[in-house]
Backbone as a ProteinNet text record, in pm:
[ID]
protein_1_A
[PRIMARY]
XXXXXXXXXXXXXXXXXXXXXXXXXXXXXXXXXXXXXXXXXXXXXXXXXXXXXXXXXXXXXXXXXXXXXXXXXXXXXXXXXXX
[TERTIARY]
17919.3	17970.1	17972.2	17942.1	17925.5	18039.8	18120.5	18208	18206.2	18198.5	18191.9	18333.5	18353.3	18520.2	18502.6	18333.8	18364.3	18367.7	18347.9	18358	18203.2	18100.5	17931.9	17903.9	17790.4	17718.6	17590.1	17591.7	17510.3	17400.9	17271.4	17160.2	17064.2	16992.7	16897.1	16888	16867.4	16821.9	16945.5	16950	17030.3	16961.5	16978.6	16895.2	17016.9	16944.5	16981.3	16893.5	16971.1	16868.9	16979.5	16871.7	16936.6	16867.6	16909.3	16870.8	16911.7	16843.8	16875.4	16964.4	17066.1	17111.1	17061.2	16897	16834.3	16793.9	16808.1	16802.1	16665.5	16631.4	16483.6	16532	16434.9	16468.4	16418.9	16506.8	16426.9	16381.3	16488.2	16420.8	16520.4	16391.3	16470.7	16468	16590.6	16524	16584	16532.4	16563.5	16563.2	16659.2	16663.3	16737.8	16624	16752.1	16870.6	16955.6	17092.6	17131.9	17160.6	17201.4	17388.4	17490.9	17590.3	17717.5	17734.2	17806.4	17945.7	18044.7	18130.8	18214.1	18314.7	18391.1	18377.2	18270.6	18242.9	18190.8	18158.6	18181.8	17976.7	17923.6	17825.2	17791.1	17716.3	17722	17564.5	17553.6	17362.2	17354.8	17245.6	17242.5	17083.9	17103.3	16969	16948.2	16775.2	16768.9	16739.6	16724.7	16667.2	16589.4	16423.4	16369	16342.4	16387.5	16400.9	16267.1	16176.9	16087.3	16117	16133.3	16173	16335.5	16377	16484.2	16523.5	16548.3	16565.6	16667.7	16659.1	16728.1	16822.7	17004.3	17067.9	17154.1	17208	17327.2	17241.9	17266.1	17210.6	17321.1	17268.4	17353.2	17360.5	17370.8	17353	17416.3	17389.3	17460.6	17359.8	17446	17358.8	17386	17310.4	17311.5	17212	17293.2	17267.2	17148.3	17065.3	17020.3	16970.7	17015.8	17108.8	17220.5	17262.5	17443.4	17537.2	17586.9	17717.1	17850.5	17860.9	17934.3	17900.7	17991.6	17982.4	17911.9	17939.2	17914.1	17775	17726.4	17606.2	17538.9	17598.2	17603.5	17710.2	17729.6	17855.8	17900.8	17981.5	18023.7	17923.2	17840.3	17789.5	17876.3	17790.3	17865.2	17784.6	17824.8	17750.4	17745.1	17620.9	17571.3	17530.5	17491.1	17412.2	17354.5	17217.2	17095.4	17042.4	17100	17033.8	16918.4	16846.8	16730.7	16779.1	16758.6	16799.5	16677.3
3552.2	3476.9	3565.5	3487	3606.6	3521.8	3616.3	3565.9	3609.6	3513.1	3579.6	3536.4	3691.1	3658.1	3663.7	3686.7	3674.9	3524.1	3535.3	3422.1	3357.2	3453.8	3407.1	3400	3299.8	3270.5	3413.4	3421.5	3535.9	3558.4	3567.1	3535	3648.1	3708.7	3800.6	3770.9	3890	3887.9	3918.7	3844.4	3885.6	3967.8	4092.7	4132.8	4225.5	4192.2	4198.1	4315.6	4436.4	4540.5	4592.9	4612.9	4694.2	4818.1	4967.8	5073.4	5137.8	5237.7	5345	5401.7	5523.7	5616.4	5682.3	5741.9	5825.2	5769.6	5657.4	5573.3	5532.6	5507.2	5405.5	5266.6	5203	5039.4	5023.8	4907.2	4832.7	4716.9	4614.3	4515.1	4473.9	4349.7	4337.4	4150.9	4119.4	3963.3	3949.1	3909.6	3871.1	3735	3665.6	3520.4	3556.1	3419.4	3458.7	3359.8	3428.3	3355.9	3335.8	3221.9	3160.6	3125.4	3182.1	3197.1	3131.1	3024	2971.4	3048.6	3053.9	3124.3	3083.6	3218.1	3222.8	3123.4	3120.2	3049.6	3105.1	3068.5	3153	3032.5	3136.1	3052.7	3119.2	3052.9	3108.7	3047.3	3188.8	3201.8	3229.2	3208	3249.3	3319.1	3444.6	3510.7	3585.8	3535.7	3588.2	3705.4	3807.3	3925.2	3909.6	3923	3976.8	4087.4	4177	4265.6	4286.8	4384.9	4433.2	4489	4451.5	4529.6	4515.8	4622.1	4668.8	4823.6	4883	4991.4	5079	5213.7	5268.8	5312.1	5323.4	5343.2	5233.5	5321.5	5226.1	5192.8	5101.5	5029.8	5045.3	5048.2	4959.4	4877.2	4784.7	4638.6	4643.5	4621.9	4588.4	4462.6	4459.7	4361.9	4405.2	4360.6	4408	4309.4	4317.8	4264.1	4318.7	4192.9	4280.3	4169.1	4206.2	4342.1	4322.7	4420	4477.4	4380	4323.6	4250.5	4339.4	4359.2	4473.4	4602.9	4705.5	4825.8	4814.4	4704.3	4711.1	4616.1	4671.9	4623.2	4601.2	4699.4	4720.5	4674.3	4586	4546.9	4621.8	4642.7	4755.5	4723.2	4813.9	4769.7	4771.9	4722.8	4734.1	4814.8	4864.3	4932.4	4865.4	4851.8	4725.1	4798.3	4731.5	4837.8	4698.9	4702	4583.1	4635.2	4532.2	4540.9	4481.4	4464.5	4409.9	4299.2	4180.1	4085.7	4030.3
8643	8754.1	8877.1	8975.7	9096.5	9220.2	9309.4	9310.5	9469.7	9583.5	9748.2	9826.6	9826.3	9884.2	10041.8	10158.7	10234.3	10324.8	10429.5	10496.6	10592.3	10456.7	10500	10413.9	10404.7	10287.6	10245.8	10146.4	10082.2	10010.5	10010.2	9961.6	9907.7	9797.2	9760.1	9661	9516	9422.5	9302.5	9222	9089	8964.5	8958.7	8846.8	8713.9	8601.6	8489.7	8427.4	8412	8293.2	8178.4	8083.6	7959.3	7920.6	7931.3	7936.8	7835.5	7749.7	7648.3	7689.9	7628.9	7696.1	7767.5	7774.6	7848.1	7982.8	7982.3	8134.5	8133	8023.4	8049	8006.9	8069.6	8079.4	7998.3	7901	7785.6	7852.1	7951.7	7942.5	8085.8	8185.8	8275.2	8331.3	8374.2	8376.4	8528.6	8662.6	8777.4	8804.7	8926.6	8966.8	9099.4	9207.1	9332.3	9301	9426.3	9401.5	9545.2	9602.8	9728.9	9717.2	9778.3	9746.6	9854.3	9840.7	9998.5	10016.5	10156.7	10199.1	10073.9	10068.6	9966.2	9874	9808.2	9706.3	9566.7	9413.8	9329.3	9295.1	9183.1	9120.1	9016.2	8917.3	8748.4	8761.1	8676.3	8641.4	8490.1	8434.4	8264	8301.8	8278.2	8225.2	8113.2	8074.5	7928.8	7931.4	7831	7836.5	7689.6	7752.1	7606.7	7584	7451.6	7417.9	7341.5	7372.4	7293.4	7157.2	7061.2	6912.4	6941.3	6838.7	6868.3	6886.2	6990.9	7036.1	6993.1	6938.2	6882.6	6951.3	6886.5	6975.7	7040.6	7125.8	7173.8	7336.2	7392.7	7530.8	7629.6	7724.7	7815.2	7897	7943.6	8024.9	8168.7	8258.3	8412.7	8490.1	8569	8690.1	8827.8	8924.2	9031.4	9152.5	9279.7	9365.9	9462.3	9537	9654.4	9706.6	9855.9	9927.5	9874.3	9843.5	9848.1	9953.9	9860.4	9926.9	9978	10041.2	10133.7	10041.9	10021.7	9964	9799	9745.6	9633.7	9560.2	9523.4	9481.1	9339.3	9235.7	9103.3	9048.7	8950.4	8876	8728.2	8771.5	8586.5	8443.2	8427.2	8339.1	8174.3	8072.7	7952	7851.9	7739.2	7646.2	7538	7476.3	7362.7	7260.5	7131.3	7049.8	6971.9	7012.1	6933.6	6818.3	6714.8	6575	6549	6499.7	6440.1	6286.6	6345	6180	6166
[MASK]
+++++++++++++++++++++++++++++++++++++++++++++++++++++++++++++++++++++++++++++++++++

């Protein structure tokens, strides 16, 4: 969910990656996102994962352009099994 607390509407790119610990990308899925004044909007993106990558991952998303100072959202740490 992406969430605009200012008082302009906000427009670029939503992107989605999941990276090894060593900081290579496994996999990446982008969509734009058009965002009205203080208004909130919900996106679903897939990520296809090539195999399954050894190790623990980690996942974030990120804006562009950067909505004021912040542009990267806390990423999380995953660990993809293979079934």
């Amino acid at each position: 969910m992406m969430v605009n607390d200012r008082d302009a509407a906000e427009k670029g790119e939503l992107r989605l990656t999941l990276e090894k610990e060593d900081g290579t990308e496994v996999a990446r899925a982008s969509r734009a996102f058009d965002v009205a004044p203080l208004g909130t909007l919900g996106h679903e993106l897939a990520l296809a994962v090539p195999g399954a990558p050894d190790g623990t991952c980690s996942g974030g998303g990120e804006r562009s352009p950067a909505i004021g100072s912040r542009q990267r959202s806390a990423g999380r740490k995953v660990t993809i099994v293979e079934r």
